[in-house]
Backbone as CSV, one residue per row, in Angstrom:
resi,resn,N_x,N_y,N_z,CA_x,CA_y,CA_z,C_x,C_y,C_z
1,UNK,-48.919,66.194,118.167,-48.033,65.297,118.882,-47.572,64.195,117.944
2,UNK,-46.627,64.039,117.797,-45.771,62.891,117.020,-45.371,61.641,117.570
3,UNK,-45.008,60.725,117.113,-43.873,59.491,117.846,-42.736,59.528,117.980
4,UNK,-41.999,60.730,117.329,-40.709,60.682,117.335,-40.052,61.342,118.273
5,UNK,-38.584,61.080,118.206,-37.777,62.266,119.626,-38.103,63.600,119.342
6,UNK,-38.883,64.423,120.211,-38.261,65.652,119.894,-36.740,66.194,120.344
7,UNK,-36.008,66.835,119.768,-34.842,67.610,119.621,-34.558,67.932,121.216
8,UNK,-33.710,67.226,122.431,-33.803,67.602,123.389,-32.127,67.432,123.654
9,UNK,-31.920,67.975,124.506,-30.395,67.954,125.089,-29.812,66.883,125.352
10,UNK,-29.161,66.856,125.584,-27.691,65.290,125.646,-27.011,65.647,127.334
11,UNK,-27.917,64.450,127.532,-26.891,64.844,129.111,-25.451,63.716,129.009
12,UNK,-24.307,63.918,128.367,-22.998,63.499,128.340,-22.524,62.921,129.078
13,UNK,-22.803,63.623,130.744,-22.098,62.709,132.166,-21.857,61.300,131.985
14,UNK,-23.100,60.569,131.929,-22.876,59.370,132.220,-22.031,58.998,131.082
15,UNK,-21.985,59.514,129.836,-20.752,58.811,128.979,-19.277,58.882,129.475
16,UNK,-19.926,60.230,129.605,-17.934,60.175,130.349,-17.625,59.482,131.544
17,UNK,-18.616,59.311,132.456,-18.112,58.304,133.852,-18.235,57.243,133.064
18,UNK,-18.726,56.881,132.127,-18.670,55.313,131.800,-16.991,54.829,131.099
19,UNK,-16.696,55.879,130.214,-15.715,56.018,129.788,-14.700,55.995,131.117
20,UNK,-14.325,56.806,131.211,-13.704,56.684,132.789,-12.987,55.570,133.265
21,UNK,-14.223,55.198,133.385,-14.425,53.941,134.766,-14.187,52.498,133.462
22,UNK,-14.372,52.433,132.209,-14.213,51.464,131.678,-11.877,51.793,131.231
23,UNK,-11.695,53.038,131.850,-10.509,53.187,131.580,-9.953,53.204,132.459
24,UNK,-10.378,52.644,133.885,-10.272,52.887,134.917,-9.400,54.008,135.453
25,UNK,-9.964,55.011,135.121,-9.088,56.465,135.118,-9.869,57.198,136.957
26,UNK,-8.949,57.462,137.306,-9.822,58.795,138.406,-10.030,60.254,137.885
27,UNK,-11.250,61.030,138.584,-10.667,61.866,138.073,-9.676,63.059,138.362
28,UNK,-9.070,62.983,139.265,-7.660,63.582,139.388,-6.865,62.873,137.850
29,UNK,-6.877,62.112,137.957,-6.078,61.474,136.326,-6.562,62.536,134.971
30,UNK,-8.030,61.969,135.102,-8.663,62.727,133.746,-8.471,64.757,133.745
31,UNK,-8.503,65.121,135.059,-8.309,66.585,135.058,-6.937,66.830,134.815
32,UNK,-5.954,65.946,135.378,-4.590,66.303,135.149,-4.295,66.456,133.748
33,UNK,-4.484,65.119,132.839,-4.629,65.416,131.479,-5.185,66.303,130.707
34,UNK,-6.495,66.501,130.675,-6.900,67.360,130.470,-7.064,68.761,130.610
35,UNK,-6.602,69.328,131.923,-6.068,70.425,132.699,-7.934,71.124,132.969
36,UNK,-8.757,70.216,133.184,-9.860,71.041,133.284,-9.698,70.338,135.225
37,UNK,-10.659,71.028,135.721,-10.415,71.083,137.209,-11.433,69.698,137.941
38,UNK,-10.956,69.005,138.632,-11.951,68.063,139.279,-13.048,68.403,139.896
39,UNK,-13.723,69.216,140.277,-14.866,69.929,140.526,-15.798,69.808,139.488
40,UNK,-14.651,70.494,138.277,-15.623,70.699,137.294,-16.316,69.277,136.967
41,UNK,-14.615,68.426,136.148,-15.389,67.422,136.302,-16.497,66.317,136.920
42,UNK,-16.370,66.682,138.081,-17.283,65.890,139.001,-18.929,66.149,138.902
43,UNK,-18.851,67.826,138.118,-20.538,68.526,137.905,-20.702,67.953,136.620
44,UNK,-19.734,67.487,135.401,-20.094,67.034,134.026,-20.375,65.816,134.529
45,UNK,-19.700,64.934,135.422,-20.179,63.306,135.275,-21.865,63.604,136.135
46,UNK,-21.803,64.117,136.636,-23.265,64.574,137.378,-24.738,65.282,136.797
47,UNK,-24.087,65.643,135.701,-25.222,66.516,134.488,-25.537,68.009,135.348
48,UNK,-24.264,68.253,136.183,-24.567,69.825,136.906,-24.299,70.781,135.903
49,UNK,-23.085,70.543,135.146,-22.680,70.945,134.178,-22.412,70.737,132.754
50,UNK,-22.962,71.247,131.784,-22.891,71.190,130.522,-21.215,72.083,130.053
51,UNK,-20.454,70.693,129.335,-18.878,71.328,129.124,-19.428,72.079,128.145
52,UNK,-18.715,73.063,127.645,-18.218,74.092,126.306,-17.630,72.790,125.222
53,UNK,-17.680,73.130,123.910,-16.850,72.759,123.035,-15.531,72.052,123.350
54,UNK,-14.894,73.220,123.453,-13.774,73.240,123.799,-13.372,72.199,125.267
55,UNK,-14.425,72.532,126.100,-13.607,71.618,127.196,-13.965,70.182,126.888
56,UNK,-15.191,69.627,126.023,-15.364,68.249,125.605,-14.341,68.055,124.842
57,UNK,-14.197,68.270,124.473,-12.963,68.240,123.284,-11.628,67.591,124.391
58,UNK,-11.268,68.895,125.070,-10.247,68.492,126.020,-10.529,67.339,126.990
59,UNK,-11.812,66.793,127.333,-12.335,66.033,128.208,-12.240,64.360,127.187
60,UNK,-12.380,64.183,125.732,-11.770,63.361,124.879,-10.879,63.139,124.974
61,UNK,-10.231,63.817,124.787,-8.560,63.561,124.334,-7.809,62.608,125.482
62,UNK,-8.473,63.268,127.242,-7.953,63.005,128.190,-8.867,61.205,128.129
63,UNK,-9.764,60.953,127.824,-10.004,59.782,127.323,-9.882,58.934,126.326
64,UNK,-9.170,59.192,125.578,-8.618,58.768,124.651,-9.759,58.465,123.423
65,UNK,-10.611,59.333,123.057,-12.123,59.137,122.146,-11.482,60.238,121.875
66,UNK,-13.448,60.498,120.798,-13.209,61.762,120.688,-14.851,62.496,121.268
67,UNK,-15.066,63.836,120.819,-16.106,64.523,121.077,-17.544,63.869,120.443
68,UNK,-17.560,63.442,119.362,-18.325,62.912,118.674,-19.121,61.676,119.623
69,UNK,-17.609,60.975,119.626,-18.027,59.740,120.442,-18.944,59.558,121.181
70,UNK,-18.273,60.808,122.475,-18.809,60.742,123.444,-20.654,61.093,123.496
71,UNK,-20.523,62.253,122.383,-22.174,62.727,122.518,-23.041,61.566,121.732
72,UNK,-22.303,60.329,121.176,-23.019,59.589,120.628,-23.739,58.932,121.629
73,UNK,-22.763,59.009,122.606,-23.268,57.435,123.628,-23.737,58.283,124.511
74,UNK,-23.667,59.620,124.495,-24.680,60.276,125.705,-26.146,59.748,125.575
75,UNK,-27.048,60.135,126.845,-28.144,59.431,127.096,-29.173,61.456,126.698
76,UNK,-30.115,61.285,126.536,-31.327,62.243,126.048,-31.385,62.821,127.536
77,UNK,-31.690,64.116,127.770,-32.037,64.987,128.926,-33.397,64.232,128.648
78,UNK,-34.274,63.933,128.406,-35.573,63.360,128.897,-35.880,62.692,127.342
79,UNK,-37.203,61.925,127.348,-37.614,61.357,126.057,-38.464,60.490,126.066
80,UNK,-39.239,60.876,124.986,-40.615,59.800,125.456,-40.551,58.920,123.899
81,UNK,-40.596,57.921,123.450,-40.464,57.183,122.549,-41.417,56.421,121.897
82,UNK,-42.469,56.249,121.357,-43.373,54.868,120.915,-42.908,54.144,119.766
83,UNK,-43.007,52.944,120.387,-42.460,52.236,118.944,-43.491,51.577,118.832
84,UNK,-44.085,51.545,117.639,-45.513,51.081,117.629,-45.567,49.660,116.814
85,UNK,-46.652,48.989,117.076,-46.700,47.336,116.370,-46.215,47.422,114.808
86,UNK,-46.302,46.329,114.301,-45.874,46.610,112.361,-47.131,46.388,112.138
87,UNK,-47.864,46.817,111.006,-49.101,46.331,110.522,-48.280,45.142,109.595
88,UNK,-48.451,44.192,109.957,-48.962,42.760,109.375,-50.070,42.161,108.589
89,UNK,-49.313,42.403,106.815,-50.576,42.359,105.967,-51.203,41.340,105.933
90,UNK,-50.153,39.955,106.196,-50.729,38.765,106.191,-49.632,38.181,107.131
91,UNK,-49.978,37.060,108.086,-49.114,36.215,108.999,-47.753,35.975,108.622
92,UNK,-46.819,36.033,108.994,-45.609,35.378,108.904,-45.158,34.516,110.065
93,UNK,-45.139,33.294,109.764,-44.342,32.457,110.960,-43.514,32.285,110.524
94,UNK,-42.779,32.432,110.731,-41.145,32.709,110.770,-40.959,33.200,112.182
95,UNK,-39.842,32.857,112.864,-39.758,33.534,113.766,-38.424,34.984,113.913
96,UNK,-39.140,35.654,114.633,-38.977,36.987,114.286,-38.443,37.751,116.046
97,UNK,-37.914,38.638,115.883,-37.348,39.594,116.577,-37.824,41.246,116.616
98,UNK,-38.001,41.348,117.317,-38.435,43.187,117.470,-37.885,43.743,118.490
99,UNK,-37.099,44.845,118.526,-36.779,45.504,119.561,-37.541,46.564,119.761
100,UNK,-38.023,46.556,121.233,-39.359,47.496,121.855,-38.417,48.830,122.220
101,UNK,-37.305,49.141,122.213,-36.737,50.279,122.681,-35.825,50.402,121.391
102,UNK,-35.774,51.709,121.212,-34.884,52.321,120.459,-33.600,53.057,120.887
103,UNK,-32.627,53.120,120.439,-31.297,53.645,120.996,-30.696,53.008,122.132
104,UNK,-29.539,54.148,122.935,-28.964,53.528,123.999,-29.492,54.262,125.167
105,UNK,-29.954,53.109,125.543,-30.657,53.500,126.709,-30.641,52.292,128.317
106,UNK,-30.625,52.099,129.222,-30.466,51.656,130.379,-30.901,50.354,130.319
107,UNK,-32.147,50.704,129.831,-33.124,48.968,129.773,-32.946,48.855,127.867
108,UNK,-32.870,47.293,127.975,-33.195,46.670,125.982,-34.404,46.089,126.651
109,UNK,-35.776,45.849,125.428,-36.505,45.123,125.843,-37.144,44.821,124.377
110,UNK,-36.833,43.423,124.052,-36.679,42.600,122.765,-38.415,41.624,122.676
111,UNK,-38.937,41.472,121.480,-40.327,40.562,121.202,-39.773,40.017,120.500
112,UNK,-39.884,38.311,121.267,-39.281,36.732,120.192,-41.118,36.680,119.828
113,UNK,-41.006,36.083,119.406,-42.507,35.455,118.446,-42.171,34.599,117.989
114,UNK,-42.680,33.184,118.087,-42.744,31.963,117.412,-41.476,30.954,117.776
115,UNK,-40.893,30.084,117.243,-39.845,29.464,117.956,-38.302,29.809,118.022
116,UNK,-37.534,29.759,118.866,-36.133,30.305,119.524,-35.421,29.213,119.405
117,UNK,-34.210,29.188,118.796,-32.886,28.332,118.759,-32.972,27.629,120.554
118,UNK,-33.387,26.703,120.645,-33.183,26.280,121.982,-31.693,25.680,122.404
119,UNK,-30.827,25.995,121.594,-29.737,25.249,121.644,-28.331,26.233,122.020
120,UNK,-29.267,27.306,121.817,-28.100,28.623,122.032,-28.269,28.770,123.361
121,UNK,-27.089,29.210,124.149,-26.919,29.343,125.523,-26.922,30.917,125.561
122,UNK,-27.379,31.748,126.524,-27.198,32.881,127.103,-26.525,33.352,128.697
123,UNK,-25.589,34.195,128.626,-25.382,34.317,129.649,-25.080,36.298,129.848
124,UNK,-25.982,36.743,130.598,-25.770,38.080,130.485,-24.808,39.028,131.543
125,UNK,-24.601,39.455,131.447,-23.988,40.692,132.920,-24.679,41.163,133.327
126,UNK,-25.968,41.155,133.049,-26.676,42.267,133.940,-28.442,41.272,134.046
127,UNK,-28.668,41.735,134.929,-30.039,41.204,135.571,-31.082,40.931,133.949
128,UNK,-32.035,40.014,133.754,-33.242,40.327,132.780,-34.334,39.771,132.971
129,UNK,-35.138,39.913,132.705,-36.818,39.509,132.652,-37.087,38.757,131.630
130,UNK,-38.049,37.683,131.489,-39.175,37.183,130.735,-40.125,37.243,130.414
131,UNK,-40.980,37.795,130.305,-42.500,37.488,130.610,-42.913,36.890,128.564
132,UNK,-44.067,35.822,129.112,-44.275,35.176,128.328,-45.965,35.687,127.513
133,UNK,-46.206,36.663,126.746,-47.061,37.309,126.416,-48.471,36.392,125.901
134,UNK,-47.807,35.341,125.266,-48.564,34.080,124.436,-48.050,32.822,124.319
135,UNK,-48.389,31.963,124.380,-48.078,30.843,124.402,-47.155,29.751,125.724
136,UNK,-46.308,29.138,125.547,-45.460,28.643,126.135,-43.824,28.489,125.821
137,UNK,-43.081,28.178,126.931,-42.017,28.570,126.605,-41.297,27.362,127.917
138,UNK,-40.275,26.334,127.804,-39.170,25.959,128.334,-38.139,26.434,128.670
139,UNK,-37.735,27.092,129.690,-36.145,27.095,130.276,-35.094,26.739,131.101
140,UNK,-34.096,26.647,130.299,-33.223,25.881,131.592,-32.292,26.688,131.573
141,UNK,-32.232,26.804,133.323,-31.176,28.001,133.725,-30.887,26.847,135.195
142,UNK,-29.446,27.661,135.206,-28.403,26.841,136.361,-28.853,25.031,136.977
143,UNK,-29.431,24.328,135.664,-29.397,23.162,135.763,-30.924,22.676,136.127
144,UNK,-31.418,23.712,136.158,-33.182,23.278,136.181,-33.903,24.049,135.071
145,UNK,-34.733,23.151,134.981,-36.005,23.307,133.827,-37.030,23.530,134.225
146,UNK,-37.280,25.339,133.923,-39.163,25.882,134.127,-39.868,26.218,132.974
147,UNK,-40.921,25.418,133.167,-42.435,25.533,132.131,-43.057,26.928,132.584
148,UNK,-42.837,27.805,131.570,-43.779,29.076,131.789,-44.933,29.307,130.589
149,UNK,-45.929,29.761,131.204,-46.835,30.049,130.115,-47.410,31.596,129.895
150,UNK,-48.479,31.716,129.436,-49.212,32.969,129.175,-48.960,33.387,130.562
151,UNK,-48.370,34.813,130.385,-48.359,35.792,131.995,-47.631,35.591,132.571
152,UNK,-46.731,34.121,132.930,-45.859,33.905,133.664,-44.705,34.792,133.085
153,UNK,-43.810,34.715,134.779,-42.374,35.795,134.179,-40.895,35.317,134.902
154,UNK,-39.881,35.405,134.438,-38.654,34.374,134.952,-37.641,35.775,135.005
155,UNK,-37.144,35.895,136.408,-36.527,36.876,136.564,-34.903,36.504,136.484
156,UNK,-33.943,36.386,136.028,-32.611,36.099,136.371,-31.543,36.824,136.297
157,UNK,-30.831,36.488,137.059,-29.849,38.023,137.456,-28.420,38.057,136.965
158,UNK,-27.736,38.295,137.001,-26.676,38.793,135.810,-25.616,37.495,136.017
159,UNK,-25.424,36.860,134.983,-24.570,35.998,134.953,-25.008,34.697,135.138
160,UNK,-26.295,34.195,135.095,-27.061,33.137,135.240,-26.809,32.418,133.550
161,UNK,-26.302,31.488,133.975,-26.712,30.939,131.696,-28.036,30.019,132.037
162,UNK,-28.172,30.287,130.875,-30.031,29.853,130.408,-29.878,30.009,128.751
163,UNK,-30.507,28.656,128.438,-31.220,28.934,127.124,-33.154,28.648,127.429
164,UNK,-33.607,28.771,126.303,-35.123,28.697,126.392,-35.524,28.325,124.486
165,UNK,-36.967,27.610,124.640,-37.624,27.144,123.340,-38.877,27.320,123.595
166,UNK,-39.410,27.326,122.400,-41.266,27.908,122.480,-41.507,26.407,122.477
167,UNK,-42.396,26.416,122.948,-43.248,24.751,123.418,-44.404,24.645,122.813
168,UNK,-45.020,26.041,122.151,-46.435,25.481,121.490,-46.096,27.189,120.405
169,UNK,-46.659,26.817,119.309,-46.787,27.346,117.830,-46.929,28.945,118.550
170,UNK,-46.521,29.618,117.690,-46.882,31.381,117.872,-46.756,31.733,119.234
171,UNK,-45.859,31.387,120.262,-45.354,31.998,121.084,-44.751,33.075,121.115
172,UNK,-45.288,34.067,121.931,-44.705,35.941,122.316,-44.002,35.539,123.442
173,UNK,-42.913,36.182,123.545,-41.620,36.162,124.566,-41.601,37.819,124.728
174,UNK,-41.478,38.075,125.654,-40.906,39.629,125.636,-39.629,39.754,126.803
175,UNK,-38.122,39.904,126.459,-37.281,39.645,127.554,-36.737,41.401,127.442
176,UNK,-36.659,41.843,128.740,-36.276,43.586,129.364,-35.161,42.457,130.173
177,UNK,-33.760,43.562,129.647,-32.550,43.339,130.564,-32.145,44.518,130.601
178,UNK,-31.635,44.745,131.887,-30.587,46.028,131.998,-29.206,46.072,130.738
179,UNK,-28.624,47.005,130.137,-28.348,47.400,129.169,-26.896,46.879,129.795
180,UNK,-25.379,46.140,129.122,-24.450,45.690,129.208,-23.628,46.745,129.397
181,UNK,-24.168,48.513,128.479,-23.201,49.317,129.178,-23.118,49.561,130.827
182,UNK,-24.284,49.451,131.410,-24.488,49.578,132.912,-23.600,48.650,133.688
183,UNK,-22.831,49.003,134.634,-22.347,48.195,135.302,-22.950,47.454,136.760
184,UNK,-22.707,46.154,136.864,-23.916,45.966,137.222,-23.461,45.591,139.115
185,UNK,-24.561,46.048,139.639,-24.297,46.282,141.351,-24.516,44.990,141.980
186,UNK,-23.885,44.371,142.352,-24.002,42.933,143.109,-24.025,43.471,145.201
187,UNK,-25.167,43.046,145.417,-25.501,43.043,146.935,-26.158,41.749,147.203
188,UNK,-25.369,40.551,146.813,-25.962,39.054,147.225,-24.873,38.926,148.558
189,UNK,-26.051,38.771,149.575,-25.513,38.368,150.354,-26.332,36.711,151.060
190,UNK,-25.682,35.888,150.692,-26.012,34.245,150.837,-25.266,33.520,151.764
C-alpha cells in the first residue's frame, strides 16, 4: 500500500456542469452546438456516462475549452490521499503554510503555524472553518472580536470578511473551506 493516487478514472461531469453554468449555457444550447443529444448530455454532467474522445472533444468546442482542460479540472472516480507531516530536522519559526489536501477537490484545508499577517482581510464565497490546533488566535469578523484557543473552532459562512492573528508564539491554525469552484447554496432564511 502506498500514499499516492492510484491510477483511477476521471469522472468529467462535474467539469462540464461547472463549465456550463460558469457560461451560463443550457443544455439545449451546449447539445445544439455540439450536435451531441441532451439526454446524453444530462448522463455526462451526471457521471452516467463516460463521453468517447470524440464526443469530449465536441462537448469542448461547444464550451469554448478544450478536451485537455476539461479532464484537468475533472474530479477522481474515488481517491484516498495522505499527505503526511514534513520531518522537521530542526524548528523553524517562521511562519509557514501547508496545504492538507492535494489537487482540486471540493474541500481546501490549509496549516498556518506561528504568526498570520493580521492586517490582511479575507473574504470568501463559500462557507470555512477554523479550528485552532495550538495555541491562540484573535478574530475579527463582521465587526466583533473572538478569542479562540486550543480546540476551539469559528465557523463562517461565505462572504463574511474576517481577518485573524496568533496571540501567543507557535500557534497551529487549521482553516477547511469549501473550494471557490463550488457554487455556493444560500438557504438563510432571517
Amino acid at each position: 500500500m502506498g500514499d499516492h493516487k492510484d491510477q483511477q478514472p476521471v469522472r468529467v461531469g462535474a467539469a462540464v456542469r461547472r463549465r456550463r453554468r460558469a457560461l451560463e449555457l443550457t443544455l439545449a444550447v451546449v447539445a445544439e452546438r455540439s450536435g451531441l443529444s441532451v439526454p446524453f448530455l444530462s448522463q455526462v454532467e451526471n457521471d452516467r456516462a463516460r463521453p468517447s474522445r470524440t464526443s469530449l472533444e465536441k462537448l469542448a468546442d461547444a464550451l469554448r475549452t478544450t478536451a485537455v482542460e476539461l479532464l484537468a479540472a475533472a474530479d477522481p472516480a474515488c481517491s484516498v490521499d495522505v499527505v503526511r507531516a514534513e520531518d522537521a530536522t530542526e524548528p523553524d519559526f517562521a511562519p509557514q503554510v501547508r496545504s492538507l489536501v492535494r489537487g482540486h477537490h471540493q474541500l481546501h484545508a490549509s496549516e498556518f503555524t506561528g504568526d498570520h499577517d493580521a492586517g490582511r482581510e479575507f473574504q470568501h464565497r463559500n462557507d470555512e472553518l477554523m479550528y485552532v490546533a495550538d495555541g491562540a488566535v484573535e478574530v475579527e469578523a463582521e465587526g466583533r472580536a473572538y478569542r479562540l484557543g486550543r480546540g476551539d473552532t469559528l465557523y463562517l459562512t461565505g462572504g463574511v470578511r474576517h481577518r485573524w492573528r496568533a496571540t501567543v508564539p507557535d500557534t497551529r491554525v487549521v482553516v477547511v473551506a469549501v473550494a471557490e469552484h463550488i457554487e455556493a447554496v444560500h438557504d438563510r432564511q432571517r
